[in-house]
C-alpha beads as a LAMMPS data file, in Angstrom:
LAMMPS data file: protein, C-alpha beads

136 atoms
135 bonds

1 atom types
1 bond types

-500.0 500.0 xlo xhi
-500.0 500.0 ylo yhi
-500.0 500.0 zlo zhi

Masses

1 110.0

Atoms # bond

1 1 1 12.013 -12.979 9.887
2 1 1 9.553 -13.191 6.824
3 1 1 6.643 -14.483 9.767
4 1 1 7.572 -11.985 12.239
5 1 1 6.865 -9.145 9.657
6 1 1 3.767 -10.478 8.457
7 1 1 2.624 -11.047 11.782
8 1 1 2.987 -7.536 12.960
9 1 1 1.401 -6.023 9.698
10 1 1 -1.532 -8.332 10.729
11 1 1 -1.925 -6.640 14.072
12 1 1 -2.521 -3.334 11.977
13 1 1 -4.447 -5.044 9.508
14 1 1 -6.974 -6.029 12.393
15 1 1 -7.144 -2.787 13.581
16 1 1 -7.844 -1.371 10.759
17 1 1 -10.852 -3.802 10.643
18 1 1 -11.891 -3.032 13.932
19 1 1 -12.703 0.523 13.014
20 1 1 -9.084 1.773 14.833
21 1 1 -7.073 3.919 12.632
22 1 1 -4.404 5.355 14.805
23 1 1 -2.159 2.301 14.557
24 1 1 -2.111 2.940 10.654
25 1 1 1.892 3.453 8.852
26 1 1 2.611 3.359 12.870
27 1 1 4.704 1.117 15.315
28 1 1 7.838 -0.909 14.463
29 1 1 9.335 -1.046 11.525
30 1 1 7.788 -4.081 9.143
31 1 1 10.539 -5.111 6.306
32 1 1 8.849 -5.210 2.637
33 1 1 8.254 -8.878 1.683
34 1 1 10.199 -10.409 -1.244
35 1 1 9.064 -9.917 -4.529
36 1 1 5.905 -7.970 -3.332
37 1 1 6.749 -4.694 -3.837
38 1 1 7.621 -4.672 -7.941
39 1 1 9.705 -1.207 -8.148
40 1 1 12.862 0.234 -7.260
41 1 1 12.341 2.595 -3.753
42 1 1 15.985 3.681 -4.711
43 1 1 14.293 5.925 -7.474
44 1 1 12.919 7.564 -3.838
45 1 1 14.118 10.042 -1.844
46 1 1 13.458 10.227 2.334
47 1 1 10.008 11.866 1.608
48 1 1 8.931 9.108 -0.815
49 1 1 9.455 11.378 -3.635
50 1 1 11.071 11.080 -7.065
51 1 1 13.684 13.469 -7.727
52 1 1 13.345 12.444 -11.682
53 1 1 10.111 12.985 -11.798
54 1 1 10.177 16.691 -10.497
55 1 1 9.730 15.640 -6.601
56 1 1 6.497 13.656 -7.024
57 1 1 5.572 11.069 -4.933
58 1 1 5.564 7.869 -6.855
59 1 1 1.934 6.347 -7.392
60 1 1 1.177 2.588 -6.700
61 1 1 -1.408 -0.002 -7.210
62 1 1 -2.584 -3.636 -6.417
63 1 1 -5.374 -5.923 -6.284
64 1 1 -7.132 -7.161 -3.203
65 1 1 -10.359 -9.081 -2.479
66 1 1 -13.463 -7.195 -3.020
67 1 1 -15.567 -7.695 0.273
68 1 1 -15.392 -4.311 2.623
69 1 1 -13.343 -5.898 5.194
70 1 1 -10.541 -6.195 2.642
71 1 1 -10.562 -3.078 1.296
72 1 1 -11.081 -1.549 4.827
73 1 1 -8.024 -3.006 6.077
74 1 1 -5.576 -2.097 3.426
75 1 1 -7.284 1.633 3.677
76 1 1 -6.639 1.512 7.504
77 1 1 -3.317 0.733 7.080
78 1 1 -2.869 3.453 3.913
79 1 1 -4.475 7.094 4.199
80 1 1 -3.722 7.837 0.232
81 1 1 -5.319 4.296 -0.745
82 1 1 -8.516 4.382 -2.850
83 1 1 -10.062 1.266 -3.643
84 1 1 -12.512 0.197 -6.621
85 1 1 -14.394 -2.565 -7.691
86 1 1 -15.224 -3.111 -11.478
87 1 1 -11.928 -1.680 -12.267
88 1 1 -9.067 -4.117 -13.685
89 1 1 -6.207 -1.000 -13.497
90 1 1 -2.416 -1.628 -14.429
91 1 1 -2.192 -4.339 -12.083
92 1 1 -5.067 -6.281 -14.010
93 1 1 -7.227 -6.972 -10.978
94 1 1 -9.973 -9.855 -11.459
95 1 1 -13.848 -9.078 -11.250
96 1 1 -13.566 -10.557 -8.067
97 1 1 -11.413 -7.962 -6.759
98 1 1 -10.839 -4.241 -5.866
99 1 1 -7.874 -2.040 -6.961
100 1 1 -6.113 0.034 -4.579
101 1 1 -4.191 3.084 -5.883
102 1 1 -2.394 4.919 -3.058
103 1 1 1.219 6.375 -2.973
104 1 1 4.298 7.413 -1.173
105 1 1 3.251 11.373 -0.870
106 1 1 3.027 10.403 3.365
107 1 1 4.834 10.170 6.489
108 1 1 6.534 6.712 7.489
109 1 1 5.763 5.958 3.126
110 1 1 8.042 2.840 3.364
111 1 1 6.462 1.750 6.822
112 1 1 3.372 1.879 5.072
113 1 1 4.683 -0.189 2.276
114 1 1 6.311 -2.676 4.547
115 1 1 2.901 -2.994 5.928
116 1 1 0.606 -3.224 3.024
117 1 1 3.190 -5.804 1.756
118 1 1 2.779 -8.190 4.769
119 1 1 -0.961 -8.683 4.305
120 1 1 -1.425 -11.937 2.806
121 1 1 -3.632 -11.350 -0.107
122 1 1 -1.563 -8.496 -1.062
123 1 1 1.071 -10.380 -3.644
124 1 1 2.310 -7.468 -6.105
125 1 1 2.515 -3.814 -5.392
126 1 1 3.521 -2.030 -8.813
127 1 1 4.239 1.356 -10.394
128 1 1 0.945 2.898 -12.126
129 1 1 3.983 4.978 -13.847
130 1 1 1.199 8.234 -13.072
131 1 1 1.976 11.643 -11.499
132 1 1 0.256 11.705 -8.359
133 1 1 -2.775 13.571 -8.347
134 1 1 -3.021 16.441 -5.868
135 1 1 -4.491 15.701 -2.026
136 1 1 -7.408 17.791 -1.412

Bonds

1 1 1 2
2 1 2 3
3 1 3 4
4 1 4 5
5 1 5 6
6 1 6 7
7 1 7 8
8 1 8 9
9 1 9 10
10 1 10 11
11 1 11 12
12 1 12 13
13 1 13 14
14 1 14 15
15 1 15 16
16 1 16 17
17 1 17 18
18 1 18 19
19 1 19 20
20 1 20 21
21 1 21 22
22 1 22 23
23 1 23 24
24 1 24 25
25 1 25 26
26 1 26 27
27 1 27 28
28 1 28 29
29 1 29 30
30 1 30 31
31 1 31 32
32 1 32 33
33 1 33 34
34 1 34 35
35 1 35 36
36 1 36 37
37 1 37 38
38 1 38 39
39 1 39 40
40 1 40 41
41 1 41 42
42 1 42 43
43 1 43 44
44 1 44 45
45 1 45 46
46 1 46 47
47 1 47 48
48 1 48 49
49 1 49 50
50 1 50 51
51 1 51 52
52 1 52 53
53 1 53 54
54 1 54 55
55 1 55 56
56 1 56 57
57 1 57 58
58 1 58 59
59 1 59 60
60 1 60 61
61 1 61 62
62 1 62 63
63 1 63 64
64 1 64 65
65 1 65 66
66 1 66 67
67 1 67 68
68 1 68 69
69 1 69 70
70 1 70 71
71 1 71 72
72 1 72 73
73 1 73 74
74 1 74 75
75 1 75 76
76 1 76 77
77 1 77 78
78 1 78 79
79 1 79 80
80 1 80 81
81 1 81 82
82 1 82 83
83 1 83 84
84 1 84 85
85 1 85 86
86 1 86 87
87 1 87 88
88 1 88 89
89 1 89 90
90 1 90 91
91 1 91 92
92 1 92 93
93 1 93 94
94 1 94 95
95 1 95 96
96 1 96 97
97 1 97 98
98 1 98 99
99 1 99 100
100 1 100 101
101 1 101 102
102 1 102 103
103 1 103 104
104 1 104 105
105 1 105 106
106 1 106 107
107 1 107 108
108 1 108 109
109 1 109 110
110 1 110 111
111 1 111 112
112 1 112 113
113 1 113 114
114 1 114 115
115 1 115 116
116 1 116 117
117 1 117 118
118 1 118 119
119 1 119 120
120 1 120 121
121 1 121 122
122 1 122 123
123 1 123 124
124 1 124 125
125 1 125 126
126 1 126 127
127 1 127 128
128 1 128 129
129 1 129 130
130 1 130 131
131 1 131 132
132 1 132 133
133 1 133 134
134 1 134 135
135 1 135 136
């Protein structure tokens, strides 16, 4: 089961490399990999939002390689991600890596994190414990 998820977040990984976006938090469900995601989605309701927190989508981060098709890929698969290089953020990403801050304020939200946690140099998904700042 754990191979049959990570295989179909691959075929939206390499989609989002090859420029197409559409497939993005889309298609069949993809189960969240063990121990990837690091927080309680009970603390969410349907609408990835936290009712404790005054409705607010919950805000998330991780580390991923640095190189462009990396960050590309997780971004293809995430609209709210936001990737940075040079910054070590709550997840304490290496210089050789880029931090990704994205969060649940979306359609499909646990699709997406299903997704995001299938990609194999994704390994830990946490809580920035931040309000979510406004989309523009």
């Amino acid at each position: 089961m754990k191979a049959c998820g990570r295989l179909a977040a691959l075929g939206a990984y390499a989609a989002a490399l090859s420029g197409c976006t559409a497939l993005a938090g889309s298609g069949p469900p993809v189960p969240l990999q063990p121990g990837v995601v690091q927080f309680d989605l009970r603390q969410l309701d349907a609408q990835g939002n936290r009712p404790d927190a005054g409705f607010q989508p919950l805000t998330y981060e991780f580390c991923v390689p640095s190189d462009p098709d990396a960050t590309g890929g997780v971004e293809g698969i995430d609209p709210t991600l936001r990737c940075r290089t040079g910054v070590h953020g709550r997840a304490g990403c290496g210089a050789d890596q880029a931090t990704c801050v994205g969060n649940t304020g979306q359609p499909d939200w646990r699709n997406v994190l299903g997704r995001l946690s299938a990609v194999p140099f994704v390994t830990r998904i946490i809580d920035t414990g931040l309000p979510t700042p406004p989309s523009n």
